[in-house]
PyMOL commands that place a pseudoatom at each C-alpha (Angstrom):
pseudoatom trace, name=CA, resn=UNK, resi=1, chain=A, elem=C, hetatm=0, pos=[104.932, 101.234, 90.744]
pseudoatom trace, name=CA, resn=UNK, resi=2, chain=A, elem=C, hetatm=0, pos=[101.536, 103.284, 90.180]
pseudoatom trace, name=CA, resn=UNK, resi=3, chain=A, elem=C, hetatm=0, pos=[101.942, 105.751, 87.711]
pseudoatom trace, name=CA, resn=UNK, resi=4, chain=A, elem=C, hetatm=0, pos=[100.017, 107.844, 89.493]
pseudoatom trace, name=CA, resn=UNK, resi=5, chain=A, elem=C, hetatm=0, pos=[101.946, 107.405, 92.550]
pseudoatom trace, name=CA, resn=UNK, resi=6, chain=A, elem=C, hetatm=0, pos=[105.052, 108.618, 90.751]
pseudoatom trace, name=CA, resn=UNK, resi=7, chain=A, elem=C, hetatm=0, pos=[103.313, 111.570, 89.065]
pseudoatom trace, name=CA, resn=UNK, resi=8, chain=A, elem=C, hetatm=0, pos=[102.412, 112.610, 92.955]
pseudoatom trace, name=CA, resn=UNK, resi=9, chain=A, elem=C, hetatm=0, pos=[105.532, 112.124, 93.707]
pseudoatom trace, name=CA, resn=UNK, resi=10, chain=A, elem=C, hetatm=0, pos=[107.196, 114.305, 91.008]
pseudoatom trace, name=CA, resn=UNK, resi=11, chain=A, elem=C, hetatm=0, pos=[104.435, 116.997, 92.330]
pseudoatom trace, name=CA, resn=UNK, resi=12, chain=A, elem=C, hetatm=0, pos=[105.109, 117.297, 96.197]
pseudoatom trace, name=CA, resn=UNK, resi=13, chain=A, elem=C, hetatm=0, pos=[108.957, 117.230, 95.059]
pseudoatom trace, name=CA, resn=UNK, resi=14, chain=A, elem=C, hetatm=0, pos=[108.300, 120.275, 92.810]
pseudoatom trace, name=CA, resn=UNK, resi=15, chain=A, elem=C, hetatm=0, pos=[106.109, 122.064, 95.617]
pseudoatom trace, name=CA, resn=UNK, resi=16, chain=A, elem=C, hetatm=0, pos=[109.395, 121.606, 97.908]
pseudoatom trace, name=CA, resn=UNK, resi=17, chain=A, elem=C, hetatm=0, pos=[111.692, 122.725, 95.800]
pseudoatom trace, name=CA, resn=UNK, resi=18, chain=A, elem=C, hetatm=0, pos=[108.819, 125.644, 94.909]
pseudoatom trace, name=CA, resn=UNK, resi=19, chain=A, elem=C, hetatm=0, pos=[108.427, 126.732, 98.758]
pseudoatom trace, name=CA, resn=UNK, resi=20, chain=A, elem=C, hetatm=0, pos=[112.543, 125.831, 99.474]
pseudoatom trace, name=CA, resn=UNK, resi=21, chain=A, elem=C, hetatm=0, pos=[112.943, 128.958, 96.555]
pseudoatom trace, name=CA, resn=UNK, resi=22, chain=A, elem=C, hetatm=0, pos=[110.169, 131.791, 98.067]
pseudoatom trace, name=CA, resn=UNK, resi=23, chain=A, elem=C, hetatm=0, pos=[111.688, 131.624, 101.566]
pseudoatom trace, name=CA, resn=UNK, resi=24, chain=A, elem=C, hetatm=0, pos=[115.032, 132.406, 99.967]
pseudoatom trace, name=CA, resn=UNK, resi=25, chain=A, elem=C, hetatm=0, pos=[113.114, 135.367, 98.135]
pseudoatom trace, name=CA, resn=UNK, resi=26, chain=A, elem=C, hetatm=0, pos=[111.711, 136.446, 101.013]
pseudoatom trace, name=CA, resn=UNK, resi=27, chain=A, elem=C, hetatm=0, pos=[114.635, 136.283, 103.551]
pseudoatom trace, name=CA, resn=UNK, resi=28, chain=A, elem=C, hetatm=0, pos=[116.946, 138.125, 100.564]
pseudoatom trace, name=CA, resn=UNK, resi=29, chain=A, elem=C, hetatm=0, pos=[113.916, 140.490, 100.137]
pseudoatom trace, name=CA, resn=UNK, resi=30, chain=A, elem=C, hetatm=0, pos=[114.190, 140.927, 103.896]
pseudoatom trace, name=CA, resn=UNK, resi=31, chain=A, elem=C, hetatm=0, pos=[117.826, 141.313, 104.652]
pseudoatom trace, name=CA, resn=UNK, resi=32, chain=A, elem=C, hetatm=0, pos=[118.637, 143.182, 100.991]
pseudoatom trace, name=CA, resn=UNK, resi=33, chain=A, elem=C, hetatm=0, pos=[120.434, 140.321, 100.262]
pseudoatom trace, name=CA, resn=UNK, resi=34, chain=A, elem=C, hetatm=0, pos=[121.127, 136.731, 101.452]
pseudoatom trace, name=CA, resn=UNK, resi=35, chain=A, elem=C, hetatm=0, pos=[125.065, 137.357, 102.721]
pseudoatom trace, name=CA, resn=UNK, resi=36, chain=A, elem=C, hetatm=0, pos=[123.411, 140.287, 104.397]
pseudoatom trace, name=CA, resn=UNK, resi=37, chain=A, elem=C, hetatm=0, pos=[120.705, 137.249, 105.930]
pseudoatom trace, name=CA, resn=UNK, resi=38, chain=A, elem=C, hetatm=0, pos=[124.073, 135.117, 107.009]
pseudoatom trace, name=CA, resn=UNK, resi=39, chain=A, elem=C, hetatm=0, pos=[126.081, 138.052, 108.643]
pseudoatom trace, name=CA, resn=UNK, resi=40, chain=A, elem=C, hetatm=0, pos=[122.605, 138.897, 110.779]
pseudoatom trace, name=CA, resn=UNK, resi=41, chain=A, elem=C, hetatm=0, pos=[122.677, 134.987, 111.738]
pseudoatom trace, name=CA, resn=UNK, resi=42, chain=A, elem=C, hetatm=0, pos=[126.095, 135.767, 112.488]
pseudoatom trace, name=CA, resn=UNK, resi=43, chain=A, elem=C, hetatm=0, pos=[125.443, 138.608, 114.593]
pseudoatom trace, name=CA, resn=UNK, resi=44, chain=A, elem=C, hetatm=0, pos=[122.723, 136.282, 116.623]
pseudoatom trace, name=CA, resn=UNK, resi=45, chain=A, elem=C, hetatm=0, pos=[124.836, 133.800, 117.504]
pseudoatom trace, name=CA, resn=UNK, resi=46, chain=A, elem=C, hetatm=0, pos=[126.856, 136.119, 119.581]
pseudoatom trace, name=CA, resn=UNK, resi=47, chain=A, elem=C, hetatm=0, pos=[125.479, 135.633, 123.168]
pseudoatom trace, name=CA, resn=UNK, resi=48, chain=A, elem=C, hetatm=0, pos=[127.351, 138.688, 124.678]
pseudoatom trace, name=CA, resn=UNK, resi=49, chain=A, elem=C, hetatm=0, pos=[124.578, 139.746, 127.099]
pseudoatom trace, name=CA, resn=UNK, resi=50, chain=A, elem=C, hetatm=0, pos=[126.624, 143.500, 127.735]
pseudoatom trace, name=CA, resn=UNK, resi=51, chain=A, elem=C, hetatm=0, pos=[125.827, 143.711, 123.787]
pseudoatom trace, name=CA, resn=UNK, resi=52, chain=A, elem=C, hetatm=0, pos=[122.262, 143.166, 122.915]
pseudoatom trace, name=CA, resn=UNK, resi=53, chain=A, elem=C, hetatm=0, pos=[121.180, 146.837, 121.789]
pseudoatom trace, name=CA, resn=UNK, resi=54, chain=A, elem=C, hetatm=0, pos=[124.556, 146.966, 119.664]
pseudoatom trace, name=CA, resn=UNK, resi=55, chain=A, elem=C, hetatm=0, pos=[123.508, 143.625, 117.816]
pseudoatom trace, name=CA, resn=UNK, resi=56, chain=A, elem=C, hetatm=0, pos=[120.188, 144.813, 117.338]
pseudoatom trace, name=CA, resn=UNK, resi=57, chain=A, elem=C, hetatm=0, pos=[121.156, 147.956, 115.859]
pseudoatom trace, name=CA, resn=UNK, resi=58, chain=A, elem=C, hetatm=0, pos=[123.466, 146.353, 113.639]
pseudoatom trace, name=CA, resn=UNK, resi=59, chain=A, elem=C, hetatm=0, pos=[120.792, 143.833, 112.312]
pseudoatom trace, name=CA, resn=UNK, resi=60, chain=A, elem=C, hetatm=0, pos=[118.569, 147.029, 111.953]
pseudoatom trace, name=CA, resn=UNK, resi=61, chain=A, elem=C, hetatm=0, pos=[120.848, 149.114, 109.512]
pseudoatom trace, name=CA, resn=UNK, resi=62, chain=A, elem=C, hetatm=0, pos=[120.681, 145.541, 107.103]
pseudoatom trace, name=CA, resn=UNK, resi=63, chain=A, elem=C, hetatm=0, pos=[117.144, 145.802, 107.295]
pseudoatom trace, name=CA, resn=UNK, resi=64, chain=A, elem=C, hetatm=0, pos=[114.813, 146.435, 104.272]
pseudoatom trace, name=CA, resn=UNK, resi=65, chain=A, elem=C, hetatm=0, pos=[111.367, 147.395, 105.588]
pseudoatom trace, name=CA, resn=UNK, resi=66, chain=A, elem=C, hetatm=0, pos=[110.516, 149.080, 102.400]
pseudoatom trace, name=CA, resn=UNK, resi=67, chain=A, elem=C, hetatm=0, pos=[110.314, 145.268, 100.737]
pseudoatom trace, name=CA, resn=UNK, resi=68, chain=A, elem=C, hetatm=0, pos=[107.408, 144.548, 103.294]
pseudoatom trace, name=CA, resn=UNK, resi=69, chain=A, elem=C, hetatm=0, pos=[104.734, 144.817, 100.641]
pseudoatom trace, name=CA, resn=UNK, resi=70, chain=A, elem=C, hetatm=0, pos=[106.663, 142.356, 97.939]
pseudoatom trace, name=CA, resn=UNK, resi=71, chain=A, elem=C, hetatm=0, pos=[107.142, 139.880, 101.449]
pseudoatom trace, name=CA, resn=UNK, resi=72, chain=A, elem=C, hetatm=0, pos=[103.963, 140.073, 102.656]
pseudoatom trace, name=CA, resn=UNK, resi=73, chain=A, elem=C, hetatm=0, pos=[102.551, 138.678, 98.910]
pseudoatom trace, name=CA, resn=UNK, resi=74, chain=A, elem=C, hetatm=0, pos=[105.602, 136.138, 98.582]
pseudoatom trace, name=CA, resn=UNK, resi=75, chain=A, elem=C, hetatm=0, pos=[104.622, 134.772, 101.994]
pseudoatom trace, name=CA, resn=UNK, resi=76, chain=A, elem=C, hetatm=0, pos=[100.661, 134.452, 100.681]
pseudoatom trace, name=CA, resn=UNK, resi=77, chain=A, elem=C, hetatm=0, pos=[101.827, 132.773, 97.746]
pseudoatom trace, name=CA, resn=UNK, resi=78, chain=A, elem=C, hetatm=0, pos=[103.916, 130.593, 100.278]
pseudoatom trace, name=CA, resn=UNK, resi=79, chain=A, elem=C, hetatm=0, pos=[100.671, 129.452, 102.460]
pseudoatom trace, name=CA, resn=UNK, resi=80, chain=A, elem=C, hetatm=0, pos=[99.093, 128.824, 99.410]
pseudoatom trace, name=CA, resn=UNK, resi=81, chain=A, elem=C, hetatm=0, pos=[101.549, 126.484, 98.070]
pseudoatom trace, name=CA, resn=UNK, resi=82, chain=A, elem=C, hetatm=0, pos=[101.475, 125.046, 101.479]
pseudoatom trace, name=CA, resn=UNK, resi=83, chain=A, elem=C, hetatm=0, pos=[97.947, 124.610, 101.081]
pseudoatom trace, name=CA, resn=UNK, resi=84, chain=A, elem=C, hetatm=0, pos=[98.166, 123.147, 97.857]
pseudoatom trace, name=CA, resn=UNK, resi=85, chain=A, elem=C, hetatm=0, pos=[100.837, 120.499, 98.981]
pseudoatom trace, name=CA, resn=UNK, resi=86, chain=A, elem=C, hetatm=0, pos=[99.143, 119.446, 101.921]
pseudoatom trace, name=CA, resn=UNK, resi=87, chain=A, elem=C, hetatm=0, pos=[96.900, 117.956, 99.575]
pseudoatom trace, name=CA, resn=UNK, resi=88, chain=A, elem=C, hetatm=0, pos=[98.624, 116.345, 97.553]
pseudoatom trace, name=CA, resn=UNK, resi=89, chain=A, elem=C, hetatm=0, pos=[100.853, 114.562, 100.212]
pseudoatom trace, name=CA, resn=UNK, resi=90, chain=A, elem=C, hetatm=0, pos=[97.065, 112.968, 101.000]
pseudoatom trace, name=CA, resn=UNK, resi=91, chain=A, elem=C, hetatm=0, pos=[96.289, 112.248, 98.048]
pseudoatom trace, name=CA, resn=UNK, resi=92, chain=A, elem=C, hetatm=0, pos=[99.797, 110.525, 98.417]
pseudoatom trace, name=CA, resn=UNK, resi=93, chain=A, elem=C, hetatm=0, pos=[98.888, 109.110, 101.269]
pseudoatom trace, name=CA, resn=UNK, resi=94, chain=A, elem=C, hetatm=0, pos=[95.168, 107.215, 100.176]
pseudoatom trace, name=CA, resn=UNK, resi=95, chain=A, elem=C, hetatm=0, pos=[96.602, 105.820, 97.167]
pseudoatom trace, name=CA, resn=UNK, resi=96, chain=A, elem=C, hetatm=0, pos=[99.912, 103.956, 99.147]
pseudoatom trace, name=CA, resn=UNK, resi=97, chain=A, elem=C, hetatm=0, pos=[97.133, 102.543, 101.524]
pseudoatom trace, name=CA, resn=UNK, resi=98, chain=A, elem=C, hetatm=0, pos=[97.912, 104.813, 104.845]
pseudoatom trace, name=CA, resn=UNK, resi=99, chain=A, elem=C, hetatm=0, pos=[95.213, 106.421, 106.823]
pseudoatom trace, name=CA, resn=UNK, resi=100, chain=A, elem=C, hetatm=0, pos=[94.329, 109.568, 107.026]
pseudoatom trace, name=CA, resn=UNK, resi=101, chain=A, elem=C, hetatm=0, pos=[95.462, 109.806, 111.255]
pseudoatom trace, name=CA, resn=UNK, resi=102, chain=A, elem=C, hetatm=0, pos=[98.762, 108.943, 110.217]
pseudoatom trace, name=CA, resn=UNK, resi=103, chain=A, elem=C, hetatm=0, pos=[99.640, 111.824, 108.075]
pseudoatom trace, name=CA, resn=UNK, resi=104, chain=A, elem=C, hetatm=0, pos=[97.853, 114.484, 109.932]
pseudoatom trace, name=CA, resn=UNK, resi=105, chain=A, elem=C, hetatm=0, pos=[97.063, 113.180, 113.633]
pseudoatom trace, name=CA, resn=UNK, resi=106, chain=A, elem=C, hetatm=0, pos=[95.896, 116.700, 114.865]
pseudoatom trace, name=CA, resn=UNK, resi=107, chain=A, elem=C, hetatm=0, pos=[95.176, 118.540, 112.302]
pseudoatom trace, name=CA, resn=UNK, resi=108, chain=A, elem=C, hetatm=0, pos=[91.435, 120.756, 112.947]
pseudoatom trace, name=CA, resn=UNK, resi=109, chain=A, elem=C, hetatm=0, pos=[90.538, 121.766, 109.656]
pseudoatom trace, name=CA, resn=UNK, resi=110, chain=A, elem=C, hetatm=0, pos=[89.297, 119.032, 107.194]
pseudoatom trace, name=CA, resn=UNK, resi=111, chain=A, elem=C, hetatm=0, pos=[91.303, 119.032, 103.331]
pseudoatom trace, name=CA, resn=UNK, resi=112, chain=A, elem=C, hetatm=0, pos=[89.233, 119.544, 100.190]
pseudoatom trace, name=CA, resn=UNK, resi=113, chain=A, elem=C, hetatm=0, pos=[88.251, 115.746, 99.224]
pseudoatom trace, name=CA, resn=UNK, resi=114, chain=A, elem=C, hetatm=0, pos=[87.041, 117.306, 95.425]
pseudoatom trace, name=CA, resn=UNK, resi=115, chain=A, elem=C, hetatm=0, pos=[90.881, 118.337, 95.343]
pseudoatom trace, name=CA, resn=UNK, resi=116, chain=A, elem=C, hetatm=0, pos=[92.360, 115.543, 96.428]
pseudoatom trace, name=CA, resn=UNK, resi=117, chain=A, elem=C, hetatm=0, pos=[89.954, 113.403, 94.248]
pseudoatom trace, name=CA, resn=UNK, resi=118, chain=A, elem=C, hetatm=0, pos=[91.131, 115.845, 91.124]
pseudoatom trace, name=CA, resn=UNK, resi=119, chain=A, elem=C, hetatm=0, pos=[94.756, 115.387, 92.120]
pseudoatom trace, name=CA, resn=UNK, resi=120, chain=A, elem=C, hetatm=0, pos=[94.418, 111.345, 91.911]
pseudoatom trace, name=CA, resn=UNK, resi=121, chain=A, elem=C, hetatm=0, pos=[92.376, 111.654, 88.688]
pseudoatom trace, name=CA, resn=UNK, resi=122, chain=A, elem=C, hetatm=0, pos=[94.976, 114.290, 86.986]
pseudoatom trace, name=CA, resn=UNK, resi=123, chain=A, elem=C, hetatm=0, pos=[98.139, 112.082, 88.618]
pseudoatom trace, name=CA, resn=UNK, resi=124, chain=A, elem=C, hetatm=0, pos=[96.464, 109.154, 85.707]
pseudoatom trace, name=CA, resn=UNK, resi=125, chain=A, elem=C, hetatm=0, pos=[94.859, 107.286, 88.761]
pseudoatom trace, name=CA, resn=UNK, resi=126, chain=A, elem=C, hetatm=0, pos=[91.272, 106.006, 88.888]
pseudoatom trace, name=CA, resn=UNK, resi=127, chain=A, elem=C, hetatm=0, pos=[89.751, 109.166, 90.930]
pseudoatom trace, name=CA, resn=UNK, resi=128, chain=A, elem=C, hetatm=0, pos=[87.783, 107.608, 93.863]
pseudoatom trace, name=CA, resn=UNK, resi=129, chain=A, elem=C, hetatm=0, pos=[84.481, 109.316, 94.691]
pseudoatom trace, name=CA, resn=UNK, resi=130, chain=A, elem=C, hetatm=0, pos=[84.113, 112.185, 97.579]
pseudoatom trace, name=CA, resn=UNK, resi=131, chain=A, elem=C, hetatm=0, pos=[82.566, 109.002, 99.973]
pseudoatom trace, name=CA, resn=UNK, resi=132, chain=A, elem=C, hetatm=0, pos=[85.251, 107.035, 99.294]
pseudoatom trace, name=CA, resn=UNK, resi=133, chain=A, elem=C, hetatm=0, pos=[87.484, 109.966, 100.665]
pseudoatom trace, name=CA, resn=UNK, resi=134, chain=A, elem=C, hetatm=0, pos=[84.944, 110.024, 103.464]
pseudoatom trace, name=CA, resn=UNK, resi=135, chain=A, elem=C, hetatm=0, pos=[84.955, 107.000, 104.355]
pseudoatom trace, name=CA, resn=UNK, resi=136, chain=A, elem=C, hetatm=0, pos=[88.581, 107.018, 104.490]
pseudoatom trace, name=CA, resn=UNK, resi=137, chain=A, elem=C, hetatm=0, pos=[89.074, 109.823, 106.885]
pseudoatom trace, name=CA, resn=UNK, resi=138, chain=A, elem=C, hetatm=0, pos=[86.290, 108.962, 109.080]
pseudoatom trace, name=CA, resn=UNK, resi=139, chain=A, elem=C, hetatm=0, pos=[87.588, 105.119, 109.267]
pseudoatom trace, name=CA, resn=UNK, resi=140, chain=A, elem=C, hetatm=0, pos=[90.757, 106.616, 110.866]
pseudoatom trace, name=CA, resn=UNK, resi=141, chain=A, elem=C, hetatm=0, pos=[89.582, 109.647, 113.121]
pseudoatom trace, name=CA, resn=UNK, resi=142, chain=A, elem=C, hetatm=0, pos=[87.380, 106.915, 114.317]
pseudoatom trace, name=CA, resn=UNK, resi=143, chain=A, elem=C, hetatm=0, pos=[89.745, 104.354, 114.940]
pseudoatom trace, name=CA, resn=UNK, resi=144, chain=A, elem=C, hetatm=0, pos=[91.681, 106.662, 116.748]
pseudoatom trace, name=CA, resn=UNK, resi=145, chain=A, elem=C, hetatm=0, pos=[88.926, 107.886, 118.838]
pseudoatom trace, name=CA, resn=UNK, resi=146, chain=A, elem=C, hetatm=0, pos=[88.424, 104.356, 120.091]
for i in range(1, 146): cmd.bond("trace and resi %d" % i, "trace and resi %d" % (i + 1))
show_as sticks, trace
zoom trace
């Protein structure tokens, strides 16, 4: 197998584990703790209709709102991770052969083809140049298109 394949690989597993660990920060940060975050998924799962305002007081009083600063920068360092992962399940992606449709079919915004040609070249892969990258996502929008 491509080194560089497996080095990508090792990446996008860290970046998982990474995100999998700040939404447990956050929802702890949230609910004061995370039993606190299973007895309010608790409390949802009761479909009494006669009790709505008594579940939603009860999932009030475990409330932390005073955490809504720390939250609001875990959850920024969360998008960016996403951001950051995005890329290199492309990078991923162009060096296993698959086009560029086929990982992200609707996507609107375009990725960063100078990151995703640094992520190849730091992975130990050859890093192709930014028309190569081009070429490659243009091939498949177009082919789809068609």
């Amino acid at each position: 197998m491509n080194p560089a394949i497996k080095n990508i690989q090792i990446e996008i597993k860290k970046c998982a584990n990474e995100s999998h660990e700040l939404l447990l920060r956050i929802i702890a940060l949230k609910w004061g703790s995370l039993e606190n975050a299973k007895r309010v998924a608790e409390i949802r799962a009761l479909r009494d209709p006669n009790g709505s305002a008594a579940r939603r007081a009860e999932r009030k009083k475990l409330r932390h709102p005073e955490t809504g600063a720390e939250r609001a920068a875990l959850w920024d360092e969360k998008r960016e991770l996403k951001d950051k992962t995005r890329h290199y399940l492309l990078a991923y992606a162009f060096l296993r052969g698959r086009s560029y449709v086929s990982q992200e079919p609707a996507c609107k915004s375009a990725p960063s083809l100078t990151w995703i040609a640094s992520i190849i070249g730091e992975a130990g892969g050859e890093a192709p140049n930014i028309e190569t990258l081009k070429a490659w996502i243009e091939a498949s929008t177009k082919a789809v298109a068609a």
